[in-house]
C-alpha positions as CSV (number, residue, x, y, z in Angstrom):
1,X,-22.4,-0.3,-17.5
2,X,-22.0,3.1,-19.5
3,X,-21.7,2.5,-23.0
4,X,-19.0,4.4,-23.9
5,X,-16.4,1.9,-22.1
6,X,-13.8,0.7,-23.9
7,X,-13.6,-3.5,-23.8
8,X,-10.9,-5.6,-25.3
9,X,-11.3,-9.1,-26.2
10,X,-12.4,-11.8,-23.4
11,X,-12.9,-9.3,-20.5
12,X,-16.0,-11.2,-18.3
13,X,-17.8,-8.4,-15.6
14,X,-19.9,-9.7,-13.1
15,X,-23.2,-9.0,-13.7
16,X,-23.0,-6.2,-10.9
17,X,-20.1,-4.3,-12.1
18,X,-20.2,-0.5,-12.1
19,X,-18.5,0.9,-14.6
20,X,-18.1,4.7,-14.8
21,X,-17.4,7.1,-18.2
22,X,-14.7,6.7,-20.5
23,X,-13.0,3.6,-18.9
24,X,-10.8,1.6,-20.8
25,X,-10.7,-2.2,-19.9
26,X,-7.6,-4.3,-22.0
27,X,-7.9,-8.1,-23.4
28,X,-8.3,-10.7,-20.6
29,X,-9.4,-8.7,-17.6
30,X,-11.8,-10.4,-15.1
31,X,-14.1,-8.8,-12.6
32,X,-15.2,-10.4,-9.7
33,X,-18.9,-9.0,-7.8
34,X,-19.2,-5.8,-6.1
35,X,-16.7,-3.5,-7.9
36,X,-17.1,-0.1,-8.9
37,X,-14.9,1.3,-11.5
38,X,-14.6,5.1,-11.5
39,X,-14.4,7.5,-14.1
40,X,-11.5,7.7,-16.4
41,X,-10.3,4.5,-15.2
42,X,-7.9,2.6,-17.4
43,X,-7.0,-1.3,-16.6
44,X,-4.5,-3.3,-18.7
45,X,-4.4,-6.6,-19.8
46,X,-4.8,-9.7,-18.1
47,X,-5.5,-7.9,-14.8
48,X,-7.8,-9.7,-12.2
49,X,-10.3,-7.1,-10.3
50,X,-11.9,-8.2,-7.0
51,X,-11.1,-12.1,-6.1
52,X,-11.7,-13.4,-3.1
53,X,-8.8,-14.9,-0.6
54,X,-8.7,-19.0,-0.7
55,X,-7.2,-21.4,2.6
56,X,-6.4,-24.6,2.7
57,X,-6.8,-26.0,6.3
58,X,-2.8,-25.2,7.3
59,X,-3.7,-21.4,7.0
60,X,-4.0,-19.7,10.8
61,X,-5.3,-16.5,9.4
62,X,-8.9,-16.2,9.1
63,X,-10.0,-15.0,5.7
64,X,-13.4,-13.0,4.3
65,X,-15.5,-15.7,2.2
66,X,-18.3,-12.6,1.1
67,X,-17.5,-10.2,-2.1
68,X,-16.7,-7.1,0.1
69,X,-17.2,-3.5,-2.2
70,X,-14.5,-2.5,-4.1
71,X,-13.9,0.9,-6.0
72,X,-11.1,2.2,-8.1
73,X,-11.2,5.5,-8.1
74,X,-12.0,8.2,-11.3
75,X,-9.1,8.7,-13.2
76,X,-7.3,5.6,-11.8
77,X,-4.9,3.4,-13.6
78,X,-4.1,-0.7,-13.3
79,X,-1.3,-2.1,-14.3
80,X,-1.3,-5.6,-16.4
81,X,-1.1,-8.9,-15.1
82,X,-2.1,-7.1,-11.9
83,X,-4.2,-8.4,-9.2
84,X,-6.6,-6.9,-6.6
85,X,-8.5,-8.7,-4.0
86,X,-11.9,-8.1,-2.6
87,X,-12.6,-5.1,-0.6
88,X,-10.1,-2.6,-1.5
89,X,-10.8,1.2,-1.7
90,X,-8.6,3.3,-4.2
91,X,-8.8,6.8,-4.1
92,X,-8.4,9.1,-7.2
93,X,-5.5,8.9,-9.8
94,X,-4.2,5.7,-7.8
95,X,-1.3,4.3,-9.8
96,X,-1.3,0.6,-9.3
97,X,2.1,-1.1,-11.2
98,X,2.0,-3.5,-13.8
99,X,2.1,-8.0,-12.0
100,X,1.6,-6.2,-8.7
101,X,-0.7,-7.9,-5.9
102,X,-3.4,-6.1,-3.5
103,X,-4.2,-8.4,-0.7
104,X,-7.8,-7.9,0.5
105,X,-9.3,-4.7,2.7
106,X,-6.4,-2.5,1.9
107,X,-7.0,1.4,1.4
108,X,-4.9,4.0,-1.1
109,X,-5.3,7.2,-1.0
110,X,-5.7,10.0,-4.0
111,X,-2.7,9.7,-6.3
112,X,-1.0,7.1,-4.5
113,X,1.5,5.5,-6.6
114,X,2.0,1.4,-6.5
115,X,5.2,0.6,-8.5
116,X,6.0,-2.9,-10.7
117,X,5.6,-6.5,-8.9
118,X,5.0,-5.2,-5.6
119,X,3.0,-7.1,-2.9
120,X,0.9,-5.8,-0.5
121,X,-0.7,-7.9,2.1
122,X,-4.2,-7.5,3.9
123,X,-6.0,-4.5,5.6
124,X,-2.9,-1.8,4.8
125,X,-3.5,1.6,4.3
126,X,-1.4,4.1,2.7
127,X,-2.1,7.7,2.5
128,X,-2.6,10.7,-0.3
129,X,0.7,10.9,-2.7
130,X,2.8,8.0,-1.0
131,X,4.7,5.8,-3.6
132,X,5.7,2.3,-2.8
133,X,8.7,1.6,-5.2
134,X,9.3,-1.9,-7.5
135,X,9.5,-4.8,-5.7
136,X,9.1,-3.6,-2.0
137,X,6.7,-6.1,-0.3
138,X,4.6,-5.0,2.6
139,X,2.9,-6.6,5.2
140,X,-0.9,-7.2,6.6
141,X,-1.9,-4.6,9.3
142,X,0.6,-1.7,8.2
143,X,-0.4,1.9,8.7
144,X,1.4,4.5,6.1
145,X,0.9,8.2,6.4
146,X,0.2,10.6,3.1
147,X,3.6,11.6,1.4
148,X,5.9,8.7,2.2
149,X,8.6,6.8,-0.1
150,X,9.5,3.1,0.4
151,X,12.2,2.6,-2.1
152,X,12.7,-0.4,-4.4
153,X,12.7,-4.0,-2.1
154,X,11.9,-2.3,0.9
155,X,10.7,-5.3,3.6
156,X,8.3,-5.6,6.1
157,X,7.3,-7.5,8.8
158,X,4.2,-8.3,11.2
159,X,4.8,-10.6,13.5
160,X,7.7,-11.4,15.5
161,X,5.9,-14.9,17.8
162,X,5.2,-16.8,14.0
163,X,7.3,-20.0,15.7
164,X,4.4,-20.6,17.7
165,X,1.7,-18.6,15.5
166,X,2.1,-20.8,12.3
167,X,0.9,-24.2,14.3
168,X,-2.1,-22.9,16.0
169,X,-0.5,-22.5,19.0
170,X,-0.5,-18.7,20.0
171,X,-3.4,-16.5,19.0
172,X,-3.2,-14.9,16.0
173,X,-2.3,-11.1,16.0
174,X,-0.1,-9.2,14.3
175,X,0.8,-5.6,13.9
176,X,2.9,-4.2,11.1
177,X,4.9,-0.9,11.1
178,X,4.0,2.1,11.0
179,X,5.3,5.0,8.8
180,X,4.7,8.7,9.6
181,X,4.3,11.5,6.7
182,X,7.5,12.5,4.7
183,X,9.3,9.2,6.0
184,X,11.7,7.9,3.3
185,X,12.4,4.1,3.8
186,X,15.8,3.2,1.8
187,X,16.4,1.0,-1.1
188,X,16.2,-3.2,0.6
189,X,15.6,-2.0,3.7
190,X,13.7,-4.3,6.7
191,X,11.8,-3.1,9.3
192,X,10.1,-5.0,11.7
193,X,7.0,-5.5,13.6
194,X,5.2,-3.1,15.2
195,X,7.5,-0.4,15.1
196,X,6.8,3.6,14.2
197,X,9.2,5.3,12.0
198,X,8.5,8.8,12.8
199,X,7.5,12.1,10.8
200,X,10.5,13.0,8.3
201,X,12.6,10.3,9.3
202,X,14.9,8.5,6.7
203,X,16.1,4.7,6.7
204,X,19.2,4.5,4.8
205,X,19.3,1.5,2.4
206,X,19.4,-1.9,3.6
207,X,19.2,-0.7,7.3
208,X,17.7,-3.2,9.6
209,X,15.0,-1.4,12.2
210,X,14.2,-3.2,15.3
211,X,13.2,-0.3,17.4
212,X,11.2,3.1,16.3
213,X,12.9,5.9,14.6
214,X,12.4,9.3,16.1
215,X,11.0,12.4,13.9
216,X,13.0,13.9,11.6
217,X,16.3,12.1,12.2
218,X,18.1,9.4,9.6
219,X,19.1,5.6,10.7
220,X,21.6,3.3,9.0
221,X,23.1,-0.2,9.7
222,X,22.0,-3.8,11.0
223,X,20.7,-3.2,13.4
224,X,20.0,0.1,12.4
225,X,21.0,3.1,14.8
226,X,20.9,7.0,14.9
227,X,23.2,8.4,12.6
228,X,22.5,12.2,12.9
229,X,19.4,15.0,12.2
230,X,17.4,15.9,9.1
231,X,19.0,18.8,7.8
232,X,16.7,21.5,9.4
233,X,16.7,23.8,5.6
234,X,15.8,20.7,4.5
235,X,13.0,20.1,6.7
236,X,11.8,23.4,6.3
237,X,11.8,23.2,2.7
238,X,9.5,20.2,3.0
239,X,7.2,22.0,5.5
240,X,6.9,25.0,3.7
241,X,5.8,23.0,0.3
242,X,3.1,22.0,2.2
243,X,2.0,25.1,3.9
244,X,2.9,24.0,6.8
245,X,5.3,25.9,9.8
246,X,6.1,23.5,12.2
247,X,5.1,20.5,14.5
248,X,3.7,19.9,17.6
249,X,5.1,18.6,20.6
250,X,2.1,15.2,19.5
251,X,3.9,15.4,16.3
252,X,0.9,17.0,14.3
253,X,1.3,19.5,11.8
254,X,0.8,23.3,12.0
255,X,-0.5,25.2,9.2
């Protein structure tokens, strides 16, 4: 541990912790094995860092029982009360809300941002500069692209055969959505499993989406169904902050 961390009162590191320059660790924090705090990390009070998933026999999900590595990023920033489970990756200047919850094996990108009492379940990633707004809960096995905003109470869901699934009686697989770059997913909005909200799209608040959402165009309602185009000045303007000129027909960008 470098010796110019800053520790509050009754913090406990496991004896392996990594702790980089000029963290800051608040009153109450516990560290579980295998973690690796970056430089210029700050985490807040009462925050737990690295625990491990726990069953009891009624759970159908089969859960990691090892201390998997896990690394906050330099410059990063954990909220209080917050807690992060085993195996997570956090890029750089990752913004992680204060009482929210990181399910285990998920992966942030650089300057993601993680608002207030959010929930996110197991092996999710999210991509460079997305923000996940107060409140919004999503699910195990979801795929979000770099530059994406899920409003405030945003749902999410990964598995549409859980009548059978919860008593042992199916297989257990799910797949949660998936969210293309730019996407904006309104305020209480639900979106269901296994779908693809496309690049640029926007769900309107409390819109209820069954099916995918084609690129660049905006969906309202329950269910939720095509309501008209991104405005194309306005797509351009997004393109062009980026550097970027267009699209192509596998919905890549083009510098």
């Amino acid at each position: 541990m470098q010796t110019n961390a800053r520790l509050g009162q009754n913090v406990v590191l496991s004896a392996d912790t990594q702790v980089g320059h000029n963290v800051t660790i608040g009153n109450n924090v516990t560290v579980y094995p295998n973690v690796i705090i970056g430089d210029g990390c700050t985490i807040f009070d009462g925050a737990v860092i690295g625990r491990l998933p726990m069953a009891t026999r009624s759970l159908t999900r089969h859960i990691r029982k090892d201390y998997a590595p896990l690394t906050l990023g330099e410059g990063s920033i954990i909220g209080a009360n917050s807690v992060l489970y085993t195996g997570i990756q956090l890029g750089r200047e990752v913004l992680i809300g204060d009482l929210a919850t990181i399910r285990e094996e998920c992966n942030f990108g650089d300057f993601s941002v993680i608002g207030r009492n959010v929930l996110i379940m197991y092996e999710t990633t999210i991509g460079s500069r997305s923000r996940v707004i107060d409140g919004a809960i999503l699910t195990g096995n979801m795929a979000i692209e770099e530059d994406v905003f899920i409003g405030p109470g945003v749902n999410t869901i990964n598995d549409d055969a859980v009548y059978l699934k919860r008593f042992g009686l199916a297989a257990f697989k799910v797949q949660g959505p998936t969210i293309r770059r730019f996407a904006l997913i309104g305020t209480g909005a639900t979106l269901a499993s296994g779908i693809e909200i496309g690049i640029g799209a926007i769900v309107a608040p409390h819109a209820m989406v069954t099916h995918d959402v084609a690129a660049w165009t905006i969906v309202a309602g329950v269910p939720a169904k095509y309501v008209k185009d991104v405005d194309p000045v306005t797509r351009q303007q997004i393109l062009a902050h980026f550097g970027l000129t267009d699209f192509t027909n596998q919905g890549s960008p083009e510098r």
